[in-house]
C-alpha positions in Angstrom: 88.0 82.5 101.3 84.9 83.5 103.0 83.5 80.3 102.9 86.3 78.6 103.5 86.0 80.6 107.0 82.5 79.7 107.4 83.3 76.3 107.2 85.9 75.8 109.4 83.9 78.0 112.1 81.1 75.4 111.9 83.7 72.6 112.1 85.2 74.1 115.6 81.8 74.2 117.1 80.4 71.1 115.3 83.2 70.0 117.3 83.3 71.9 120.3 83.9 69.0 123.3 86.7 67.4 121.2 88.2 71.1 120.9 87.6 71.6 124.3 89.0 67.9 125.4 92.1 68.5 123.5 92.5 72.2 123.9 92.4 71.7 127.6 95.3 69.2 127.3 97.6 71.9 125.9 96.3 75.7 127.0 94.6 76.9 130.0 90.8 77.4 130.7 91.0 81.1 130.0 93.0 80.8 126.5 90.9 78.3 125.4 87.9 79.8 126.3 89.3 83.7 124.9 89.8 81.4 121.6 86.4 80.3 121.7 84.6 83.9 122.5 86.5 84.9 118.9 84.9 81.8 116.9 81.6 82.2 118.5 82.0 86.0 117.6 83.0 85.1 114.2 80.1 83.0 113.6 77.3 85.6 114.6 79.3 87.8 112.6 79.0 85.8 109.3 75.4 84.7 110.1 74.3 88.4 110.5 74.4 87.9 106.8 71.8 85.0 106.2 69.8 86.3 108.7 66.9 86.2 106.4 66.5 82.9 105.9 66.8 81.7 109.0 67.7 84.9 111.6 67.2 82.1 114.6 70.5 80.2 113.6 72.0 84.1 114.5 70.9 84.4 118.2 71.5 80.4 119.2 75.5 81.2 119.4 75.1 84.2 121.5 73.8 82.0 124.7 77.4 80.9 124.8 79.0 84.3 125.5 78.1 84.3 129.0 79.4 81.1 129.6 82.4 81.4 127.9 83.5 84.7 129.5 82.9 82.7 133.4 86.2 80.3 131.6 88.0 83.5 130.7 87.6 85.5 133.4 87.7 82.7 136.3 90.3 80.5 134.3 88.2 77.6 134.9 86.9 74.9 132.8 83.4 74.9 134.2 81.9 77.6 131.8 83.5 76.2 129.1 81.7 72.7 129.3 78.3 74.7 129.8 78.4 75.4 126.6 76.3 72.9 125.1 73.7 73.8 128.0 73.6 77.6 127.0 73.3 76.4 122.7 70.3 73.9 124.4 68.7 76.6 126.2 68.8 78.8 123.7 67.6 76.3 121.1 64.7 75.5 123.6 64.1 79.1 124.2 63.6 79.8 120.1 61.6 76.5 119.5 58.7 77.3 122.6 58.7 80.8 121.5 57.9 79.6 118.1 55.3 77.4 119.6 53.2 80.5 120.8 54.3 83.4 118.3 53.8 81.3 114.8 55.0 79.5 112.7 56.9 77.3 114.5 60.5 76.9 113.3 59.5 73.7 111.8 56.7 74.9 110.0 59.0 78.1 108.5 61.6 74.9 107.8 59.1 73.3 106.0 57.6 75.9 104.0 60.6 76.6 102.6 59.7 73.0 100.5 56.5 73.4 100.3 55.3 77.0 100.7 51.3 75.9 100.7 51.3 73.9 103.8 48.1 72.5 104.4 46.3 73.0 108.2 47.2 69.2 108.7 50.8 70.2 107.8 50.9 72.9 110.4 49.1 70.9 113.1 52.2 68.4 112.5 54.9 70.6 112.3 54.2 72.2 115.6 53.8 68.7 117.2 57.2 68.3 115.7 58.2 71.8 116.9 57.1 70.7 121.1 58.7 67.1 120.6 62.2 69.0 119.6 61.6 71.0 123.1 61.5 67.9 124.6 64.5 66.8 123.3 66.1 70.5 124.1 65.4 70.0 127.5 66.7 66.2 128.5 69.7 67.0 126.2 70.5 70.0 128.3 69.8 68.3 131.8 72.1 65.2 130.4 75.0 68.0 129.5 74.1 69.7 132.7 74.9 66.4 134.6 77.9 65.8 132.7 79.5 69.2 133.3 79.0 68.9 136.6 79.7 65.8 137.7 81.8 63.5 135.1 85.3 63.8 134.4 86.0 65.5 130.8 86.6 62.5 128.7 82.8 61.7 129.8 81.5 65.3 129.0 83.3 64.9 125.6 82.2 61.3 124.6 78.3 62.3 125.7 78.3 66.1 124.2 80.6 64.9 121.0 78.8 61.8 120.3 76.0 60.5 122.2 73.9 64.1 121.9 75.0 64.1 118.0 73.3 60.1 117.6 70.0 61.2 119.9 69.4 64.4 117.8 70.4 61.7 114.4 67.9 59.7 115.9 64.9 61.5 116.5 65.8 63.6 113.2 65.6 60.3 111.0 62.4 58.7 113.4 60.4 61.7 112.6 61.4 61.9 108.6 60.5 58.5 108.4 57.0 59.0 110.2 56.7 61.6 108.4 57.3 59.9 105.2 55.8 56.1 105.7 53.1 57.0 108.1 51.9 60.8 107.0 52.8 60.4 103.6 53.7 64.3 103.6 
């Protein structure tokens, strides 16, 4: 039952703008968003519990309290749709700490393959790490923009969809570099 839980938590917020798109159709701002604050609860909760293998994936939700809470309290939309800005934030926030407290997140990632990563493999793995930055923070001014100035079935269709490709995108461009070109 417990996983079943943890799955469908990871579903709603794998699918956060098409929850938030039709949510909005049918309940107000500050429904939706008290509805939200309980899965985003939830999933801290139930990541407390992996925290040592990766204790990272348990802070990124928190960023979306705040956020959430300006929906419920205000009964407005706007916090609600800065919630991929706040996960972004905090992603970018983790990542560049990583950067200058090692290992980088990808570096811990990838020692969990290989745990003798070579000097060369580190070297790579933070360029990796500061390239996934990069992405954190045109990602979160593109969501930024669409929050604040497109209508919701925009928002939806770029946070939903268009974010999901870039981050398939870069995900697959490095594994194959990283295959085909660094033979790693």
């Amino acid at each position: 039952m417990k996983t079943l839980i943890i799955w469908g938590i990871g579903a709603v917020l794998a699918l956060y703008p098409f929850v938030v798109y039709f949510g909005l159709q049918v309940l107000s701002p500050a429904t939706l968003a008290s509805i939200l604050l309980c899965t985003v609860a939830l999933r801290v909760w139930f990541s407390a519990a992996s925290q040592s293998v990766s204790p990272w994936l348990t802070w990124a939700p928190l960023a979306a309290i705040p956020v959430l809470l300006v929906s419920f309290f205000a009964d407005t939309a706007t916090g609600i749709k800065l919630y991929p800005i706040a996960i972004n934030l905090m992603l970018l926030v983790i990542f560049a700490v990583s950067l200058v407290k090692p290992p980088s997140i990808i570096e811990s990632l990838a020692r969990l393959h290989q745990p003798n990563l070579p000097s060369s493999g580190v070297r790579y793995t933070r360029n990796v790490t500061a390239i996934w930055c990069v992405f954190f923070i045109a990602n979160g001014l593109i969501s930024g923009y669409t929050a604040m100035y497109s209508d919701l079935q925009s928002w939806m269709l770029y946070n939903g969809f268009i974010a999901y490709i870039a981050m398939g995108v870069l995900f697959a461009v490095e594994f194959l570099f990283r295959k085909c070109v660094m033979k790693v």
